[in-house]
N, C-alpha and C positions, 0 to 999 in steps of 0.2 A: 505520593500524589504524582501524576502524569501531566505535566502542563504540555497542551499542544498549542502551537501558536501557528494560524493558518493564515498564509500571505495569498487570495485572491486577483492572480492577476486577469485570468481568463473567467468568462461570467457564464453560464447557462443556465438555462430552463430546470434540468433534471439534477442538480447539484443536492448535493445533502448542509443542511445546516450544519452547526458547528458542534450543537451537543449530539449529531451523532457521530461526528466523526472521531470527538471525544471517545463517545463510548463505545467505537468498533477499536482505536489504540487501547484503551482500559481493556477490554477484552482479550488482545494482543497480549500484555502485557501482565496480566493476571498473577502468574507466577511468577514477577520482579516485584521483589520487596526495596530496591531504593527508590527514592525520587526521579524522576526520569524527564528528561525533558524532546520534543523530537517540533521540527518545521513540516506543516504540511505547505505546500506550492501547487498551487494550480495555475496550469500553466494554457496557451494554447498549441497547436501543431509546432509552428516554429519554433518557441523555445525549448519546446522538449526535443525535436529533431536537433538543433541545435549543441543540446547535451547528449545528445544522445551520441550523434559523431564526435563529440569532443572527448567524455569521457569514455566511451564506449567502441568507441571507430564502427559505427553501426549508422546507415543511413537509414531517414524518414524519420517519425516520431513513434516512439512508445508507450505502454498506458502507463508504466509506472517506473521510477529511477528511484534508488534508493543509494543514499549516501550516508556511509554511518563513521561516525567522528573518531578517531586513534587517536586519545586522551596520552601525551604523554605520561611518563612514569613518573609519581611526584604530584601532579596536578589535579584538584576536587575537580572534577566536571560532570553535571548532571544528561549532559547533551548527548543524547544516542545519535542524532543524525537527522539528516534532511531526506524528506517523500517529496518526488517532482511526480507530480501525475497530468496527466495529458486528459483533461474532461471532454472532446471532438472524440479521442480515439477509445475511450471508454463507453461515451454513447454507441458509439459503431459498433465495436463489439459486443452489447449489451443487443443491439437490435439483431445484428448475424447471428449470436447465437443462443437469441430466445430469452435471454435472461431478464429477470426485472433489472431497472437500472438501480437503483437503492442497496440490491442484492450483490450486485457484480464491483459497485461500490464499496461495500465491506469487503468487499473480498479480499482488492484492491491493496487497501488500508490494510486490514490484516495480514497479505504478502508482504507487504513493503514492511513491516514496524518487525516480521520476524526475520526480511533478510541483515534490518540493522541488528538484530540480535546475535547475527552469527549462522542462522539456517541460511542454504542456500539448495540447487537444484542442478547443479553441473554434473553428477554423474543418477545414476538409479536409483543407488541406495540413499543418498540424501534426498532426492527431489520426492521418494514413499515417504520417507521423514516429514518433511517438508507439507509434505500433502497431507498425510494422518493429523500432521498439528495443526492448519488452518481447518479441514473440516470439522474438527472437534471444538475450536475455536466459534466456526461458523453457526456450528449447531446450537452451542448455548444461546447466541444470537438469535436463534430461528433462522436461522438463511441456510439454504439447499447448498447440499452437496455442491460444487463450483465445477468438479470434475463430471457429472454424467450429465447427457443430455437433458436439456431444461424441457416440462412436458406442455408446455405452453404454445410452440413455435407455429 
């Protein structure tokens, strides 16, 4: 079972309720067979800028921080980690690049739950990795490709 517990601090219009963000982590996370626990945070501009230069030395805000928990050795802990998402900068980018917002939302959620997993995108060979597994992710979902142009714009 996948408990997500989602702290709303930032409010909008285009936000996804809770059971889909449920089921874009369950999706995610499909091929983990233990209990898993993960924070989603919705945040505004500031506090994701905020974290962003803090833990990142990056200035302005980003769509999404992922923070995933180093369970000491010895210790149960179901908690993969915490999703900071910036819902201002994900509209944004959802409008520039055509995308539905619900869509770019999964996407979102599915980036952040396999950086706690361990994938990441710092060099080429990870960030095709990286890609092959959220649109194949995406696809069961019915959500487009995240990488090609959206035909809508």
């Amino acid at each position: 079972m996948n408990d997500v517990e989602i702290q709303v601090i930032f409010q909008s219009k285009g936000q996804p309720e809770q059971q889909h963000i449920q089921r874009w982590v369950d999706a995610a996370l499909a091929d983990i067979e233990q209990d898993t626990e993960i924070v989603v945070r919705i945040v505004d501009e500031q506090e994701s800028a905020e974290l962003n230069e803090q833990y990142r030395h990056k200035t302005g805000p980003t769509n999404i921080l992922s923070f995933p928990v180093e369970v000491p050795e010895g210790i149960e802990l179901n908690l993969l980690g915490d999703l900071v998402i910036c819902a201002p900068v994900l509209e944004k980018e959802a409008r520039e690049q055509g995308k539905l917002l619900a869509d770019h939302w999964a996407h979102i959620i599915v980036h952040g739950v396999l950086h706690l997993l361990g994938y990441d995108h710092i060099d080429d060979s990870d960030a095709e990795l990286m890609e092959n597994k959220e649109i194949a992710i995406l696809n069961q979902l019915q959500v487009n490709n995240p990488y090609i142009e959206a035909s809508f714009k």
